[in-house]
N, C-alpha and C positions, 0 to 999 in steps of 0.2 A: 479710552481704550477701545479695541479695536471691536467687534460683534463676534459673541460668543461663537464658539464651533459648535455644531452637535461631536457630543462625545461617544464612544465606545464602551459599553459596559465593560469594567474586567471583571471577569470571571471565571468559573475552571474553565466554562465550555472553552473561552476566547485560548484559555492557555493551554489546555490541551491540541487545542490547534496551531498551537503556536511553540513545540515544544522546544526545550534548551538544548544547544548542542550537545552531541552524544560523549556520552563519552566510553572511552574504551575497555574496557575489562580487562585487557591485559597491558595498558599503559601504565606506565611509573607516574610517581606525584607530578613531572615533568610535564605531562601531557594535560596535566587541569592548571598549569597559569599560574603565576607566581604576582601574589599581594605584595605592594607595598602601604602602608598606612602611616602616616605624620600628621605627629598632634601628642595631646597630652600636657602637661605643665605640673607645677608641684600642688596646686590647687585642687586639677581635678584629672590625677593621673588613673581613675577608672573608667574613662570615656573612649579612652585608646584601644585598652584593656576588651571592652564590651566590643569597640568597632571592629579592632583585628581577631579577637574571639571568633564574631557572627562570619565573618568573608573565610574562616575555615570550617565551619558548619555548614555554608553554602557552595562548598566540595572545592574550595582552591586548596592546589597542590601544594604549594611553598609560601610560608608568610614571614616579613620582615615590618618591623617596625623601626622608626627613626621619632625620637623623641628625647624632650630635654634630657641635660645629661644627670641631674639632679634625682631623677626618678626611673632611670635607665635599670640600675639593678632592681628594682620592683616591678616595672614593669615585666620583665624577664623571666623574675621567678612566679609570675601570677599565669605568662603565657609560656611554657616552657618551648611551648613549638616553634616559638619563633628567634628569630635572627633579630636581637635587637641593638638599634647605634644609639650612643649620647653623643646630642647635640650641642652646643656651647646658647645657653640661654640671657636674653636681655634681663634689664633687672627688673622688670616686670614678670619675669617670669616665664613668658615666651620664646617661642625657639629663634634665636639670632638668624635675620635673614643674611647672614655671612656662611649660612649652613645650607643652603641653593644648591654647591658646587656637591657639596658631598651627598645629598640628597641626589641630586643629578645621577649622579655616579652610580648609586646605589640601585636605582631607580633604570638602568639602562635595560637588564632581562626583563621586568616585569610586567606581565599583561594587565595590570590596573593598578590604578593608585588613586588614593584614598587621601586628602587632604582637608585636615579640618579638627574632628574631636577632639576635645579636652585642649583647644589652644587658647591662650590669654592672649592681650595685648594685641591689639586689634593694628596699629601702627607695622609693628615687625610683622605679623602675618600678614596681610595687603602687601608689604614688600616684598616676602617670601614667594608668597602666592603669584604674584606679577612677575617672577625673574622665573620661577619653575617651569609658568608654562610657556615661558622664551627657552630654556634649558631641556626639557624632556621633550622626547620621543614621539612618537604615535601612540603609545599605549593610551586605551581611554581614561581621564582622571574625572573623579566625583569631588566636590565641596561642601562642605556640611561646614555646620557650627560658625567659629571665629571665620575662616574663613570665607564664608559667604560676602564677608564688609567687599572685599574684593569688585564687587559686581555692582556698589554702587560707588566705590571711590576710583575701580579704575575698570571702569566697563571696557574700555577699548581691547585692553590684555586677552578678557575673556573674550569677545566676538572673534577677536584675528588670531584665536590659539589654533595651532596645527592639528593637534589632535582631538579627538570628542571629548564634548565637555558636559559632567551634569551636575545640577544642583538641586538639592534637596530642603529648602526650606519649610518652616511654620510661617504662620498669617506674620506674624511680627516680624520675623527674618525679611518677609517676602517685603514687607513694608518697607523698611528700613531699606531694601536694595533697590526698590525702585523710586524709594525717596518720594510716597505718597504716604495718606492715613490708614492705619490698619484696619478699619472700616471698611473704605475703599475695597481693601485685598478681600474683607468678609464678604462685602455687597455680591461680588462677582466674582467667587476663586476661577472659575473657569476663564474666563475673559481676561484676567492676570497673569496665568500661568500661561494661555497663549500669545500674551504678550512680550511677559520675560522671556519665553522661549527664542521670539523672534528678535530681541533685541540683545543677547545674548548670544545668540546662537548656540542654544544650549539646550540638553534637555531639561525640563524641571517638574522637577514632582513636588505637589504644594501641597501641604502634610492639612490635614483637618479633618473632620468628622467624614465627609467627603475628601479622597485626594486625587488631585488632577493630576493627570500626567501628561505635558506636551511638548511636542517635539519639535524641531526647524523646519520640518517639514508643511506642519501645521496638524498631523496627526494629533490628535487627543481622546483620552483615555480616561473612564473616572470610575474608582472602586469606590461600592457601598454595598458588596457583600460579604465582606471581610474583614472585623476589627472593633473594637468598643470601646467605652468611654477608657477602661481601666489602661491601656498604651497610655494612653497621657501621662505618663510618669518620668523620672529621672531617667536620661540614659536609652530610654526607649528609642529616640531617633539618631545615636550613633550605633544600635542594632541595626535598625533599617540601614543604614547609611555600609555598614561593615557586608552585610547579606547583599546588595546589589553588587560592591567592588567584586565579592567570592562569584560572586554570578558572571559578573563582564570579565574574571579573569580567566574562566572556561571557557571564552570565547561570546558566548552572548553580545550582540551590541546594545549599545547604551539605552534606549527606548525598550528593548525587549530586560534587561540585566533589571532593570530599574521597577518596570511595572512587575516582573516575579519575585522581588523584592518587598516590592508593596502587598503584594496577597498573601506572601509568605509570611508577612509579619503578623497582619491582621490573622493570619488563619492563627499561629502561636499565639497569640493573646485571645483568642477565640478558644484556644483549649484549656489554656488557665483560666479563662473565665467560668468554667465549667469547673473545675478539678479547684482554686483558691477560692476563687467569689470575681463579681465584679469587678469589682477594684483591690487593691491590696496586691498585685504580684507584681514580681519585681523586673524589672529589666534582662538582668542577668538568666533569669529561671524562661526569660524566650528563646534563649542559645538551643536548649536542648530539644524544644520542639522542633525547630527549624530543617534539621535530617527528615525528621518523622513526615512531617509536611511537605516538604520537596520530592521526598518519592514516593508518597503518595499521588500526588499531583503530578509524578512525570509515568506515574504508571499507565502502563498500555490496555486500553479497553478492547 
């Protein structure tokens, strides 16, 4: 792999310099970006739930989910805000990539999309994922979860997609898509995540004690002043994954939407850690810090 970059600390100072487009005060939900999120399955239809959650905590205007069609009314009534479609699912449980077109469709207003949590069946998603980003738009899309197989079964799709692309892996994820030992990814996350970035063409942000964020550019970015052991739980990383999408669909692009994503989250499990204990709080109970910490952190000094 390639010789480590020097990184950039994230931190407030970096991100108060760095602030997220404004938004308007007297614009309609219109004006903050419209999510879309797909994923989910009948196994673990709270992962959808948690990602399209977090992307309307992190101020998108309009959210739509697309997930199997099995768990469609649950889904629905857990998020009432949103707009949500059944999809015709394989018998694994995953969403039929014969469901591309309709997703497409669905998927034409929206400034972000979100592909990945709560998807099974690793086959249909790689299909899925391969045709979509032949099918959509310019809007930037994120890959989390199931998803990510994508990147190592058919890299090509992802480097020559039209529009920005990020991925949000753990050490084993990262492993697994660049088809080395997860060691390897622990030795050097920094020097792997500038790697996948550039063979990818993607942004990636490589989830750990330490998390990298690097871009195509070759920009790199690493937070260790935000976040603790206790993230490490169920669910935790289609939060992070849902809070960047709400970020890039205000406008943010994918390097900036990504890394106030990553702080936002660490700071939310930083105040539970304070308020539950170390460990023990739950995924879901980071929703609600997430407002509290976003305007905090965009407030004007």
């Amino acid at each position: 792999m390639p010789r480590r970059n020097r990184a950039e600390a994230l931190d407030e100072k970096l991100l108060r310099l760095w602030p997220l487009p404004r938004i308007d005060p007297e614009g309609s939900k219109d004006s903050r970006g419209a999510v879309l999120v797909v994923g989910g399955s009948a196994q673990m239809p709270g992962a959808v739930i948690l990602a399209a959650t977090a992307a309307l905590r992190a101020g998108a205007g309009t959210l739509r989910i697309a997930t199997v069609r099995s768990i469609a009314g649950l889904v629905g009534a857990a998020v009432p805000e949103a707009l949500v479609v059944g999809l015709p699912e394989t018998r694994k449980g995953g969403i039929s990539p014969a469901a591309a077109r309709e997703i497409a469709g669905r998927a034409e207003d929206s400034t972000a999309v979100l592909i990945g949590p709560g998807m099974v069946d690793t086959a249909a998603a790689t299909k899925l994922v391969v045709d979509l980003l032949r099918r959509l738009g310019k809007a930037p899309v994120l890959l989390d979860a199931e998803a990510l197989a994508c990147a190592s079964i058919e890299p090509r799709a992802m480097a020559s997609a039209r529009m920005e692309v990020a991925v949000t892996p753990h050490a084993r994820e990262m492993a697994k898509m660049l088809e080395v030992e997860q060691a390897e990814v622990e030795r050097d996350p920094a020097a792997t995540a500038v790697h996948a970035a550039h063979l990818l063409a993607a942004v990636v942000a490589l989830k750990g004690p330490r998390t990298f964020i690097a871009a195509p550019s070759g920009r790199l970015l690493c937070n260790r002043r935000a976040g603790n052991a206790g993230l490490g739980t169920s669910g935790s990383g289609d939060t992070l994954a849902g809070i960047a999408a709400g970020l890039a669909a205000r406008g943010a692009d994918l390097v900036q939407a990504v890394a106030w994503a990553v702080f936002l989250h660490g700071r939310a499990g930083d105040v539970l850690a304070r308020k539950v204990g170390p460990v023990g709080f739950l995924a879901r109970e980071l929703l609600a810090e997430v407002p509290r910490e976003l305007a905090r952190l965009s407030r004007r000094r």
